[in-house]
C-alpha positions in Angstrom: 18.8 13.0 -2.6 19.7 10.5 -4.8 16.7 8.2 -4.8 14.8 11.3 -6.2 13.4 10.1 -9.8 10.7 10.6 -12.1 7.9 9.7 -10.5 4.6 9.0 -12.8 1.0 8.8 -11.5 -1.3 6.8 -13.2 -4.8 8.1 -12.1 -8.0 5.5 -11.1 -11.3 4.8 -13.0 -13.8 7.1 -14.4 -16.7 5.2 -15.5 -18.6 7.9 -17.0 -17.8 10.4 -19.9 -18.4 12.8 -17.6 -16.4 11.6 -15.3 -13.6 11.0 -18.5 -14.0 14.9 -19.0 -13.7 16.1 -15.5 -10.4 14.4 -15.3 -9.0 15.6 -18.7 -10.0 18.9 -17.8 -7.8 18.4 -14.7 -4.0 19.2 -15.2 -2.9 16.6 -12.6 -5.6 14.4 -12.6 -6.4 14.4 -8.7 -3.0 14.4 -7.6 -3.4 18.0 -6.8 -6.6 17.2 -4.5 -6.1 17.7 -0.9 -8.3 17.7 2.0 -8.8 19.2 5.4 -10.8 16.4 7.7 -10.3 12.7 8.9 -12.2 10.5 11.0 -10.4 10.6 14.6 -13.5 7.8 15.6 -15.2 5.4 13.2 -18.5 7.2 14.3 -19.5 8.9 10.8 -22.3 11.1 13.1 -19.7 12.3 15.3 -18.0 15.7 13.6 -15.1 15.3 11.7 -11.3 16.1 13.1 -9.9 18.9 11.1 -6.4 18.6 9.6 -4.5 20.1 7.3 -3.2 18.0 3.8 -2.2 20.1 1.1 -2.2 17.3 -1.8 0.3 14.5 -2.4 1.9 17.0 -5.3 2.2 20.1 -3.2 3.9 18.2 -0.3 6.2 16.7 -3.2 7.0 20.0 -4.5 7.8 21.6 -1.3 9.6 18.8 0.9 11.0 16.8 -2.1 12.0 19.7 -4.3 9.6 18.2 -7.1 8.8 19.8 -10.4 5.8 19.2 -13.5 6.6 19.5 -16.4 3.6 21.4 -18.1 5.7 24.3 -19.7 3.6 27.2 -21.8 0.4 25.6 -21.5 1.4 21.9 -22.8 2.7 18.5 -21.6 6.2 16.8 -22.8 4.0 14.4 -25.0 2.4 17.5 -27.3 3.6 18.7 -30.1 6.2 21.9 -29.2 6.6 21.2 -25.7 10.1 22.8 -24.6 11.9 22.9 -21.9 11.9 26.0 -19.2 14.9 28.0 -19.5 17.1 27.8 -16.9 17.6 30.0 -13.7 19.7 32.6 -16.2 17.0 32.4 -18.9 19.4 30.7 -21.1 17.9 27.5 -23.1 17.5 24.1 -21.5 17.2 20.4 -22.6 15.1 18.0 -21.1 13.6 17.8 -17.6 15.1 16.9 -14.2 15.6 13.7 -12.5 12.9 15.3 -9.6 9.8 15.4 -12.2 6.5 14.6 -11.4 4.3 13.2 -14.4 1.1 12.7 -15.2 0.2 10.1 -17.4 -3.4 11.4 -18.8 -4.5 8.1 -20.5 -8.2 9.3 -20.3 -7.8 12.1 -22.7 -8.5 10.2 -25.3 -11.8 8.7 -23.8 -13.3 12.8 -23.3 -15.4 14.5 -25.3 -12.8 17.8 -25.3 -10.1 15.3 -27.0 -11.1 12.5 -28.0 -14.2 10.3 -28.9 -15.7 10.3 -25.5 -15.7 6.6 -25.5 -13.0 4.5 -23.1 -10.4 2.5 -24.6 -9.5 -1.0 -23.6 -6.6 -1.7 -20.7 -4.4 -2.7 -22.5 -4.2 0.3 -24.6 -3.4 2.5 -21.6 -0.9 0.0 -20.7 0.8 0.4 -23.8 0.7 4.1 -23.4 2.4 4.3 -20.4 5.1 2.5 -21.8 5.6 5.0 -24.4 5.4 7.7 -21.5 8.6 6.1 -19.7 10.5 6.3 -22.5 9.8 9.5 -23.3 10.7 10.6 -20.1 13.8 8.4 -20.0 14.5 10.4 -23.3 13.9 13.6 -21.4 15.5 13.2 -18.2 18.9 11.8 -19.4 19.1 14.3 -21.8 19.1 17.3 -18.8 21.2 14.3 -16.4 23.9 13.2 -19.4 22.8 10.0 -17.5 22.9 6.9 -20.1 19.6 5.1 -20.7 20.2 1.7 -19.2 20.7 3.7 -15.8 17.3 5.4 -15.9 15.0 4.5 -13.3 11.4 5.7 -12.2 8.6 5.3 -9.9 5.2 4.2 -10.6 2.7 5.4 -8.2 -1.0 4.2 -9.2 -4.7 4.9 -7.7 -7.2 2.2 -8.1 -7.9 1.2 -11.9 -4.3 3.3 -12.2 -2.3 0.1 -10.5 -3.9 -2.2 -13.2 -2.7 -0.1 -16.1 0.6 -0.3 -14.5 0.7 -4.3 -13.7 -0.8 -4.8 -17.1 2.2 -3.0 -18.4 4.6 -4.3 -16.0 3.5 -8.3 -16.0 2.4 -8.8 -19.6 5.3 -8.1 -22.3 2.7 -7.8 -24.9 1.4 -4.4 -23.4 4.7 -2.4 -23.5 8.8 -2.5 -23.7 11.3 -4.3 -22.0 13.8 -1.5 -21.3 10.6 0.8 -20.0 9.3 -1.9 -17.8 13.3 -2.5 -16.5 13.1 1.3 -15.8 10.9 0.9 -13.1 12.3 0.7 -9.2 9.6 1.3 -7.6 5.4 0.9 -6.9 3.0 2.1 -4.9 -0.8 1.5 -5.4 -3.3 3.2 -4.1 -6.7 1.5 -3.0 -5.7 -1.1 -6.6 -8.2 -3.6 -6.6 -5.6 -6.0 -7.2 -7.7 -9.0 -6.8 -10.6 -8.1 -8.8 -14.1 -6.0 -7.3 -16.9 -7.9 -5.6 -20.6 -7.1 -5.6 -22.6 -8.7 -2.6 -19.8 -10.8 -2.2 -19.5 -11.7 -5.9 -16.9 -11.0 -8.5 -18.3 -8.7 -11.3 -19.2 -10.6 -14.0 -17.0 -10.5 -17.4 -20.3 -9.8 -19.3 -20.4 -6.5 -17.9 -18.4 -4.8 -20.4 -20.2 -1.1 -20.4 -17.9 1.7 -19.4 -14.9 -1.0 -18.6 -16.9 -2.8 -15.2 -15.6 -5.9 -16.5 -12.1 -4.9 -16.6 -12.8 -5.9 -12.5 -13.0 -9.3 -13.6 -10.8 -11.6 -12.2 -11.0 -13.8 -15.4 -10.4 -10.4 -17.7 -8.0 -9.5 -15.5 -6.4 -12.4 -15.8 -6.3 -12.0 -19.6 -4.9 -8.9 -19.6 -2.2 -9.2 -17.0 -1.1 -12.4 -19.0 -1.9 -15.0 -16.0 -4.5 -17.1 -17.1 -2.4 -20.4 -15.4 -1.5 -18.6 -12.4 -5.1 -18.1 -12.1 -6.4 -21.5 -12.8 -3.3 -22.7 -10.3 -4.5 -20.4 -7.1 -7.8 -19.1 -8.5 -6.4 -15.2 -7.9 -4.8 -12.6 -9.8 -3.8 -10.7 -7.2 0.0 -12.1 -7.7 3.3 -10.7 -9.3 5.8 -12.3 -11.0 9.3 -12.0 -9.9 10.4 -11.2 -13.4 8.1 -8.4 -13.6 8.8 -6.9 -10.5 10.2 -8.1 -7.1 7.8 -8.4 -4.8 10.0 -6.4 -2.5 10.3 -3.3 -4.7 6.1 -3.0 -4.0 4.0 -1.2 -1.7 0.0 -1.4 -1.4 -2.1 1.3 0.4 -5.0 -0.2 2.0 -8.3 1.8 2.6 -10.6 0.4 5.4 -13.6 3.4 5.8 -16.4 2.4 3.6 -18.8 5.0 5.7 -17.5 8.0 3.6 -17.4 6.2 -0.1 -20.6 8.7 -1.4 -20.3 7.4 -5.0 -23.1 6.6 -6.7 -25.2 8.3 -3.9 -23.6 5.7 -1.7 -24.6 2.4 -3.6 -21.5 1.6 -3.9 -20.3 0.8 -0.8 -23.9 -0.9 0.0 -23.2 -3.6 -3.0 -19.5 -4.2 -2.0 -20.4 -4.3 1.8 -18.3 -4.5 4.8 -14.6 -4.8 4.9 -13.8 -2.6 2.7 -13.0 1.0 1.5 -16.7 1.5 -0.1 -15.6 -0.4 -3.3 -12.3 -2.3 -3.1 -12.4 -5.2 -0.4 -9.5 -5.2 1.9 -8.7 -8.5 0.9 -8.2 -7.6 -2.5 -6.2 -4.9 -2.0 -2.5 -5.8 -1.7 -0.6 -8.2 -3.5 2.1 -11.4 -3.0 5.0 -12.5 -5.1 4.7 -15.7 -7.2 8.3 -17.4 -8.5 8.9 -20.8 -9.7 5.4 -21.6 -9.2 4.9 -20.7 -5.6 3.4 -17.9 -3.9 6.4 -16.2 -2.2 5.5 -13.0 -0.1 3.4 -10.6 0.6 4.2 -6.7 -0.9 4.9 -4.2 1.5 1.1 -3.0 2.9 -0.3 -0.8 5.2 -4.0 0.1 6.4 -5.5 3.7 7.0 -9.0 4.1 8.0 -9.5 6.0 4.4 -12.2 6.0 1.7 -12.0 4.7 -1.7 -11.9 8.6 -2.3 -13.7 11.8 -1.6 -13.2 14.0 1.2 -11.8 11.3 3.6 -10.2 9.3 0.2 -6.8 7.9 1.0 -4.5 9.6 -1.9 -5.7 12.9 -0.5 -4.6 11.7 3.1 -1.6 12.6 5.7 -1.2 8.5 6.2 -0.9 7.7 2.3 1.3 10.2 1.6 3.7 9.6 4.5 3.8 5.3 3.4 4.6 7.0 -0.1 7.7 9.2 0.5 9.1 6.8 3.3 8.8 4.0 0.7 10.3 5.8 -2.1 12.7 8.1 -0.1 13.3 6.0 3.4 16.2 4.5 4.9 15.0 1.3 6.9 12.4 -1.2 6.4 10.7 -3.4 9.0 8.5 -6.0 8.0 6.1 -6.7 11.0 5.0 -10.3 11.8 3.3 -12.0 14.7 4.1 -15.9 14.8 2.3 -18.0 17.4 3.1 -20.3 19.5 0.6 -21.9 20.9 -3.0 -20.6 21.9 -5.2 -22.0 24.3 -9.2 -22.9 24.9 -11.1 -21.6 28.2 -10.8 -24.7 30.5 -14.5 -25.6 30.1 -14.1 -26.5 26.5 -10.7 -27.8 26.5 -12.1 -31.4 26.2 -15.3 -30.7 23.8 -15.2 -31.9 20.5 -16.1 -29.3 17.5 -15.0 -26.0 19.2 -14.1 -22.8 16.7 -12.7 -19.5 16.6 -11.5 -16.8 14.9 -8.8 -14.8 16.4 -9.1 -11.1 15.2 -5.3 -9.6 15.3 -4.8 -5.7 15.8 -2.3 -3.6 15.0 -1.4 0.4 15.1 1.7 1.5 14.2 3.0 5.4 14.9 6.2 7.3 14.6 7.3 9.2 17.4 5.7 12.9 17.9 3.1 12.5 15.1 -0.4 12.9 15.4 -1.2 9.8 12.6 -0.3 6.3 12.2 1.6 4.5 9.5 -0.6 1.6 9.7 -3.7 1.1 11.0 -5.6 -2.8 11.9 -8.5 -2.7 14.1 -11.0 -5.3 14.6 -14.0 -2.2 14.7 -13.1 -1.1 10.9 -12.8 -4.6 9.6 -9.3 -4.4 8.9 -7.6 -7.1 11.4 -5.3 -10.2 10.6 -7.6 -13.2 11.1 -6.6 -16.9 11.4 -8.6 -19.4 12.6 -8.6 -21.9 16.1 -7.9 -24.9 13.8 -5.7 -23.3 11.4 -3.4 -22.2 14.3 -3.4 -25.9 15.9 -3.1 -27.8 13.3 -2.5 -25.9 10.6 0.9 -25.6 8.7 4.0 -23.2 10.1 2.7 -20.6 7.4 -0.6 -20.5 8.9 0.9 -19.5 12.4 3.5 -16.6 10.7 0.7 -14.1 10.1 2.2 -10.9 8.4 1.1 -7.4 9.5 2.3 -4.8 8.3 5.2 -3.0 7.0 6.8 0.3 8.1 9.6 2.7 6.8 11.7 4.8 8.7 13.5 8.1 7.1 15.8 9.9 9.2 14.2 13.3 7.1 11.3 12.7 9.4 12.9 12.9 12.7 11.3 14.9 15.2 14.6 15.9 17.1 17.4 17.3 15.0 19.3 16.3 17.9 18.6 12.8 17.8 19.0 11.5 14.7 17.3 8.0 16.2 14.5 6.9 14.3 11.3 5.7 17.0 8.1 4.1 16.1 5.7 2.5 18.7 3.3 -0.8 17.8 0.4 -1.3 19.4 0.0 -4.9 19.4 -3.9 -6.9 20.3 -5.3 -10.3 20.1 -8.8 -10.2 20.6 -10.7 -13.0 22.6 -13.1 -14.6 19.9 -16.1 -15.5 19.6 -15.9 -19.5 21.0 -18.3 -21.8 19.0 -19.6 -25.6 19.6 -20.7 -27.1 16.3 -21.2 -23.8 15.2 -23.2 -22.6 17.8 -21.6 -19.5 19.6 -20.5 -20.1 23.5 -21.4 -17.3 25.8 -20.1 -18.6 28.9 -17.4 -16.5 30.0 -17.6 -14.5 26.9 -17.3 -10.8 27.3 -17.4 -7.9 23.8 -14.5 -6.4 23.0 -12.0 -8.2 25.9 -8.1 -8.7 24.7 -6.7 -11.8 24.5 -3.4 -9.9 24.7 -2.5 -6.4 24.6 1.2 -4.5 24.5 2.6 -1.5 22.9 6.2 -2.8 21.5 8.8 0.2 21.2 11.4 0.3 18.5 14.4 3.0 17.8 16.8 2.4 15.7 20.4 4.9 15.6 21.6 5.0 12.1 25.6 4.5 11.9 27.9 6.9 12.5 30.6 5.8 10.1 30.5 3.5 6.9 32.3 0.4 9.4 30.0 1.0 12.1 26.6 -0.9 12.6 23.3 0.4 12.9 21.8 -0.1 17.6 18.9 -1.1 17.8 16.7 -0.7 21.0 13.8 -2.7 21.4 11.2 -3.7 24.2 7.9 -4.1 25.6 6.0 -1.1 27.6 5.0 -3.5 30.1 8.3 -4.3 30.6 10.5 -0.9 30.4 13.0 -1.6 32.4 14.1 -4.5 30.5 15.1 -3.1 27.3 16.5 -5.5 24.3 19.5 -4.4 22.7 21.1 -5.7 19.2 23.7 -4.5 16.9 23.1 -4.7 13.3 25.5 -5.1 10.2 24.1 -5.1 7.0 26.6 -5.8 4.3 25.1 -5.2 1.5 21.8 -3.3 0.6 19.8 -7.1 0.7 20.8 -7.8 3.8 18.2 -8.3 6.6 17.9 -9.3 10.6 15.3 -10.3 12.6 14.2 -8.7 15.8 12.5 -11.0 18.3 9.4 -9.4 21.1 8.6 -12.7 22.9 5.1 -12.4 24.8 2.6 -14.6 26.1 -0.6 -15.0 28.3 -0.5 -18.1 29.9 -4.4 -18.1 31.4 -6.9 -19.8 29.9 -7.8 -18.9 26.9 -4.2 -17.6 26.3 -1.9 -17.4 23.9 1.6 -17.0 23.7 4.5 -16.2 20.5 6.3 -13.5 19.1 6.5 -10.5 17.4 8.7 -10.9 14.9 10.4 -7.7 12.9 12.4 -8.4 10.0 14.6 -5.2 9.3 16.8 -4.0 6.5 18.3 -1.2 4.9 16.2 0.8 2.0 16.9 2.7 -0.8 
């Protein structure tokens, strides 16, 4: 495979020096943590589903070929680390292009090798750019690659992906040629947007054991946006010319039931609608060029924990938005864009009517047992937009992104059938209808869909370089009328969009499109 590069893990926070000591006693830091339940219901009394997940390294080591690089009891940044010898026991240089490395920036904050004391962000953002070149160094030594063709991936767990944007946004914190090295990132359950308590952002004056470093104002600081931030009031933006927004992916926990930190205080102080410490809403990231907020980053939902037993690095879902991201061959961003929606007759003609519109979506592969993505109005997850903001809000405000999936021809299910099938289930729920802000319940029924369909995609890869890649498409209410669509993509940017019409045309109704946006990957 040639996509298969370094990749480096940045573990997430450890607040205490306990904490700090557990991990440095750890090899790889949690990556090595697997787990053997999920929640098949949202229920947290009802007994866990049992299944199987080695660990996000295992997996990598037996599907992708991956390797570590501890060698005789040290790691490629301690003195009189050497290579292994090679399958003939004859001396080696280096380490391969398939290297898995852990970037241990909390060594330094133990008591078993350091002061026991943390160290600002910044100073772990500098230190990972000294690990990229060293394993730049490394790798295109065993490779005979040259150094402006190294490239790596960056795959972060909460605090983890603030190291790495601090590294990768401000050019203080690092190098130039390490941060060009990077192709990739994935984040993990990053509180990208900062960490709210009862609803309000920590407060910068709560500097023990690094809280503040949650801070969108420290943050802020630290990831060198202090006028992006007093522009939008977020942080939770990337500069094109530190990474394109496109070469991103954020993992999104939604199960704050199973977050038993701090005896579960945690996820009681950071409440609802969220993964029992990062808020869904802060999780994920957009692009920002030329002053203007651009896109969102590649995201996608799994009913997972902060972490834990039910955490979401140590899940089946994560780990399968990881490799297809890093290792997959097409990408399909998934958007609904509405038309038009419609009031229940009896207050079509009242002034001061509301609603929120809760949007659902599941996304699976064919023959698996787990989704890619995961949106449900009962975990708090949905896409949400407003009755006025779809009337008379902007066109933005009625193009309401999703999700994004990747498909890998690896992962096919027939060897046979080398076409690549994923099904979306796709719900509008019927809101809650207020007057002045006093709710309606005429008519109103719990739970009831506004609109519900399961949209089927498979995709054929080509079967020669000139050929074009078929695309099947359609609605399972409407099998027999399949869509069908050819695709050329002449160069790896390329894109094409994939139109689902629906509609409901009662009232309340609503009626639009789901829109797919695909494109080649590598």
């Amino acid at each position: 495979m040639s996509n298969r590069v370094p990749i480096i893990y940045v573990r997430g926070y450890a607040m205490t020096e306990g904490e700090r000591n557990e991990t440095a006693a750890d090899p790889f830091c949690g990556f090595n943590v697997g787990s053997t339940v999920y929640r098949a219901v949202t229920n947290k009394e009802a007994k866990a589903a049992k299944f199987v997940f080695e660990s996000p390294l295992v997996r990598l080591v037996t599907e992708f070929q991956y390797q570590h690089v501890y060698q005789n009891g040290a790691d490629i940044v301690d003195p009189g680390w050497e290579p292994p010898a090679d399958a003939e026991g004859k001396p080696s240089v280096g380490i391969p292009n398939a290297s898995i490395v852990i970037y241990r920036y909390y060594d330094d904050g133990s008591k078993y090798f350091g002061d026991g004391k943390p160290r600002e962000i910044s100073e772990y953002a500098k230190g990972l750019s000294e690990l990229i070149l060293a394993v730049r160094e490394l790798v295109c030594k065993r490779e005979g690659i040259e150094k402006k063709n190294f490239k790596c991936y960056l795959v972060a767990h909460s605090m983890g992906g603030l190291v790495a944007r601090a590294f990768l946004q401000n050019k203080e914190l690092g190098d130039e040629e390490a941060r060009k090295s990077v192709s990739k990132f994935f984040t993990f359950a990053t509180p990208h947007n900062g960490i709210e308590m009862l609803d309000v952002n920590v407060p910068r004056w709560l500097t023990k054991n690094e809280i503040d470093t949650f801070n969108r104002t420290e943050m802020a600081s630290f990831l060198d946006m202090a006028s992006i931030k007093n522009q939008y009031d977020r942080v939770d933006l990337v500069p094109n010319d530190a990474l394109p927004i496109d070469r991103i992916f954020c993992m999104v926990g939604t199960n704050r039931s199973d977050y038993e930190a701090g005896q579960g205080l945690a996820r009681a102080f950071v409440g609802h609608g969220s993964d029992g410490l990062v808020k869904i809403a802060n999780a994920s990231v957009c692009g920002y060029d030329n002053g203007q907020i651009t896109t969102p980053a590649a995201t996608a939902y799994a009913f997972r924990s902060h972490s834990g037993a039910f955490g979401i690095v140590n899940s089946e879902e994560a780990y399968q938005n990881l490799v297809r991201f890093l290792f997959g061959d097409v990408r399909v961003d998934i958007w609904l864009d509405v038309d038009n929606v419609s009031l229940p007759a009896e207050l079509e003609n009242r002034a001061k009517v509301e609603a929120l519109y809760q949007v659902e979506l599941r996304a699976a592969p064919r023959g698996k047992r787990w989704f890619l993505t995961r949106r449900t109005a009962i975990e708090d997850s949905p896409a949400c937009r407003t009755h006025e903001e779809l009337i008379r809000g902007g066109p933005d405000r009625r193009k309401i992104y999703l999700s994004s999936v990747f498909l890998s021809k690896r992962a096919s299910v027939d060897r046979e059938n080398q076409t690549l099938a994923y099904a979306m289930m796709l719900a509008v729920k019927v809101p809650d209808y207020e007057i002045d802000r006093v709710f309606w319940p005429n008519g109103h029924f719990e739970g009831a869909d506004l609109y519900r369909d399961t949209a089927f995609l498979e995709v054929t890869p080509p079967k020669a370089p000139a050929t074009g890649w078929e695309v099947k498409y359609w609605w399972a209410s409407a099998p027999d009328k399949p869509l069908t669509k050819t695709m050329q993509f002449t160069s790896a940017s390329a894109t094409d969009e994939l139109a689902m019409k629906f509609a409901n045309n009662n009232r309340p109704g609503i009626s639009g499109q789901l829109r797919l946006v695909v494109s080649p990957w590598a």
